[in-house]
N, C-alpha and C positions, 0 to 999 in steps of 0.2 A: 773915929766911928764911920764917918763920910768915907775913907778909904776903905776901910771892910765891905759897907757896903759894894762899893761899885767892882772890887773881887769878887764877892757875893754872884753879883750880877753880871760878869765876866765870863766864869767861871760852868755858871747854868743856863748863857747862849751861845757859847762855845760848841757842844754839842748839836745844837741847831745849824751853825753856821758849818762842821765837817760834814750833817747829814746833806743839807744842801749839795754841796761842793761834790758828796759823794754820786747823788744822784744827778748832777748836771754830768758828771764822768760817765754815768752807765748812760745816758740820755744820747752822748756821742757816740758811744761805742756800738749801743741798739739799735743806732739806725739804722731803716730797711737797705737791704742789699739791693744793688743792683740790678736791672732787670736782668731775667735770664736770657731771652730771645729780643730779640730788635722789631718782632712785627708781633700783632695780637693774634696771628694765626701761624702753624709752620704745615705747610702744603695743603693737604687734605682734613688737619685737625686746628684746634683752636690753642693758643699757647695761655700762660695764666696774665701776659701784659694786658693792663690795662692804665688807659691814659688818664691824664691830670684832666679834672674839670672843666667844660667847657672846649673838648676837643672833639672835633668831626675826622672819623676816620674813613675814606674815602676806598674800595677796594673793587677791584675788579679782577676775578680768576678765567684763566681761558684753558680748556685742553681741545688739543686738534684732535682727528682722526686718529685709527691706531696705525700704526707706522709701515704693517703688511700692506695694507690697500692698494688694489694698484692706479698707476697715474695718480698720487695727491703725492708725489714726493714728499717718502716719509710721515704719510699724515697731513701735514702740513695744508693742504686742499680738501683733506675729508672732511667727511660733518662732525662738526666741531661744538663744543657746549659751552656755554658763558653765562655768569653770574657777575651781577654788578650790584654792590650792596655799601650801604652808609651807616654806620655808628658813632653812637654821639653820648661822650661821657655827661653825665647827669652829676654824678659823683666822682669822686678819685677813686672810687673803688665800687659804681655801677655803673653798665656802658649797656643802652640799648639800640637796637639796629633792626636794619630792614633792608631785603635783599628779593633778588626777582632772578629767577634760573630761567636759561632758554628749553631746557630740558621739561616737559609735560609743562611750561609756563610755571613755574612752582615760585611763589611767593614764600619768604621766612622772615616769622618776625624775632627776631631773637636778645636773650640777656644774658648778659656775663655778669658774674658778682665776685668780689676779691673777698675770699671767710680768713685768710691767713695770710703773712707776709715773710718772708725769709730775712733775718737779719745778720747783718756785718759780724755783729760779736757767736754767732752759729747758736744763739740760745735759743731761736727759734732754726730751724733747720731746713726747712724747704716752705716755700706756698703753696695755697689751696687757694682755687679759684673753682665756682660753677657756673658753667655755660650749659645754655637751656634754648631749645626753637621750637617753633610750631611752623609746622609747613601745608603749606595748603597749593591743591595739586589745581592748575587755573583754565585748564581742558574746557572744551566746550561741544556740544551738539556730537556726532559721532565719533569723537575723536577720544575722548573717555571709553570708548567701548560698552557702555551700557553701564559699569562698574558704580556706579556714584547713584546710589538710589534714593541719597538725601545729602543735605549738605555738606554733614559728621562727616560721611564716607570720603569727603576729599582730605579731611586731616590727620596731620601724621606729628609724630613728635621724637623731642629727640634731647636726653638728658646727660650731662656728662659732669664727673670729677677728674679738677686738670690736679696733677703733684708735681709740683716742678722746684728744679735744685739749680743752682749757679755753681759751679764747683768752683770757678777760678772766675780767670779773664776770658778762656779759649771756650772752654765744654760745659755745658748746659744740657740738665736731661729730662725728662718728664715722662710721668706714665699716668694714664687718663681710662680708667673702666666708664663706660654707659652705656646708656639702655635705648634702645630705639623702639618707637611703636606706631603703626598702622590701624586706624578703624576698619579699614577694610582690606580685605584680601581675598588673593582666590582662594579656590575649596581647596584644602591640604596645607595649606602655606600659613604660616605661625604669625601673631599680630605683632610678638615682641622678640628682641634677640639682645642678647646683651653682650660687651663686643671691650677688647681692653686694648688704645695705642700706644705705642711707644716710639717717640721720639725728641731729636737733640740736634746739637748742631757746636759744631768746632769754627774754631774762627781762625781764619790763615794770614789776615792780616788785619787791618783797624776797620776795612769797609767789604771785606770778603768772609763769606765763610762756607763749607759744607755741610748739608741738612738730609735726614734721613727724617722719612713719618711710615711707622709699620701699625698696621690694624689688624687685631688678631678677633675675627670671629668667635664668640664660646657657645652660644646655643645655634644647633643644626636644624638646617629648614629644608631636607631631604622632602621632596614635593609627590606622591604617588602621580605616576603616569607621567612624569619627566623625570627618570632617571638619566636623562641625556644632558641635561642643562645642570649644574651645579652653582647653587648661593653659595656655598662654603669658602670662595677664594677670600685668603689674606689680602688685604693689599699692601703696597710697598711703593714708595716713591725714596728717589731721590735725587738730589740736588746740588746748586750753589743760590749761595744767595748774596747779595750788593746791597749797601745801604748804604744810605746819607742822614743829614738831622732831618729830614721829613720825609724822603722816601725807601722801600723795601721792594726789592725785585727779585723774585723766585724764578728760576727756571728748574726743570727737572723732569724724570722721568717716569711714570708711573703706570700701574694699570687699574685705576679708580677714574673713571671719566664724571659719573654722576654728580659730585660739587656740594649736595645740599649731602649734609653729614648722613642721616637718616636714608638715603638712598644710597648711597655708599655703603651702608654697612647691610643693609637687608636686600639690595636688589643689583649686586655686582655677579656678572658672571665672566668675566676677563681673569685669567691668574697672570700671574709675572713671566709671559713665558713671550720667545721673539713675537709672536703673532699675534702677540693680546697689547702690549705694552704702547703706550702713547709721549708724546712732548706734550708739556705743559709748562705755563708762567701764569703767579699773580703779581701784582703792583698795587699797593698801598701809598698813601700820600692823607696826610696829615695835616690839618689847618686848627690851629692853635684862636682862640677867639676871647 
């Protein structure tokens, strides 16, 4: 009877012990994939990386001149625009930050949130990540032009959905619609524009790779009484990029000089052509705590 029993009871944890077994298997196989991109930004857009808890990401973007100028050989001596900004994971998967543009002084404070993760076994398919800023324009006494008739009017914002894919080892791609918005504007000029990028980057070796970021305009801020000047340009950059376990070096070509996302996509008047186009590098560096 003693034997019966403990077949009994053999028999009806057996089941327990192959579910187990079954879901330690899917546990390894679902693990999340690979990052897609090596930096939490690729040129002019934001990628869906985000770092493990308790990391300061350290970043600094520079574009020179545009490259027609004369005497700044190539740019490289023109007036030039620079953002320096810090982000700091709270969570594995929320990062928030704070940035300071040379450009009108424009302060961003901004967050990234990871909603989705792409897994090894493809049952989940790609990532979603949302990156969000509020930018505040840091002008003072006449240099504002009168524009800023209360506080509100210096801020602007700026909302984005990243979808980013790993395909392999080498190519990684991502397309990113958002919305940008301005309190204030001039008379004729639209407060909102909503705007879609796309880009990726192929990897040539273990620490090299090639990066394209294209921004495509969708709503038109055709301005009455400047039909001379055009908001409408795309922009396009592109690149290589170098990395190590804690740093990211972009260099590349572009014709977005503005930095803070929201100014780039509502107040670009450069398209991709010899006379518009600039050099640009960011560098990220990473302190693990």
């Amino acid at each position: 009877m003693k034997n019966y029993k403990i077949l009994l009871f053999t028999l009806l944890i057996a089941p327990l012990f192959a579910f187990s077994q079954e879901k330690a298997k899917d546990s390894v196989v679902d693990k999340p994939e690979r990052p897609a991109f090596e930096s939490s930004s690729l040129i002019d857009n934001q990628t869906n990386v985000l770092f493990k808890k308790n990391t300061l990401d350290v970043v600094l973007q520079h574009r020179f001149g545009q490259i027609d100028q004369k005497n700044t050989i190539l740019g490289l001596y023109g007036p030039s625009n620079i953002r320096i900004g810090l982000s700091y994971s709270i969570l594995d998967w929320v990062t928030v930050g704070y940035g300071i543009t040379k450009k009108n002084i424009t302060s961003d404070f901004n967050l990234k949130v990871g909603l989705l993760k792409q897994t090894r076994s493809g049952r989940v398919p790609l990532s979603i990540t949302y990156y969000g800023d509020i930018g505040i324009d840091g002008r003072s006494g006449e240099a504002n032009d009168g524009v800023f008739l209360t506080r509100q009017d210096r801020y602007s914002y700026f909302n984005q959905l990243i979808f980013a894919k790993r395909f392999n080892q080498k190519l990684s791609l991502q397309i990113a619609p958002s919305l940008s918005h301005y309190n204030a504007v001039d008379y004729g000029y639209k407060n909102d524009r909503f705007s879609i990028a796309f880009g990726g980057r192929y990897k040539i070796s273990s620490q090299t790779a090639v990066i394209f970021d294209y921004s495509l305009p969708i709503t038109k801020l055709d301005i009455p009484g400047q039909e001379n000047i055009s908001y409408d340009y795309s922009g396009l950059s592109i690149g290589t990029e170098f990395a190590t376990s804690n740093h990211v070096f972009q260099i590349f070509v572009s014709n977005y000089n503005n930095i803070v996302p929201q100014q780039n996509a509502m107040k670009n008047i450069n398209s991709f052509g010899t006379k518009d186009i600039l050099i640009g590098f960011n560098i990220t560096r990473r302190y693990n705590f």
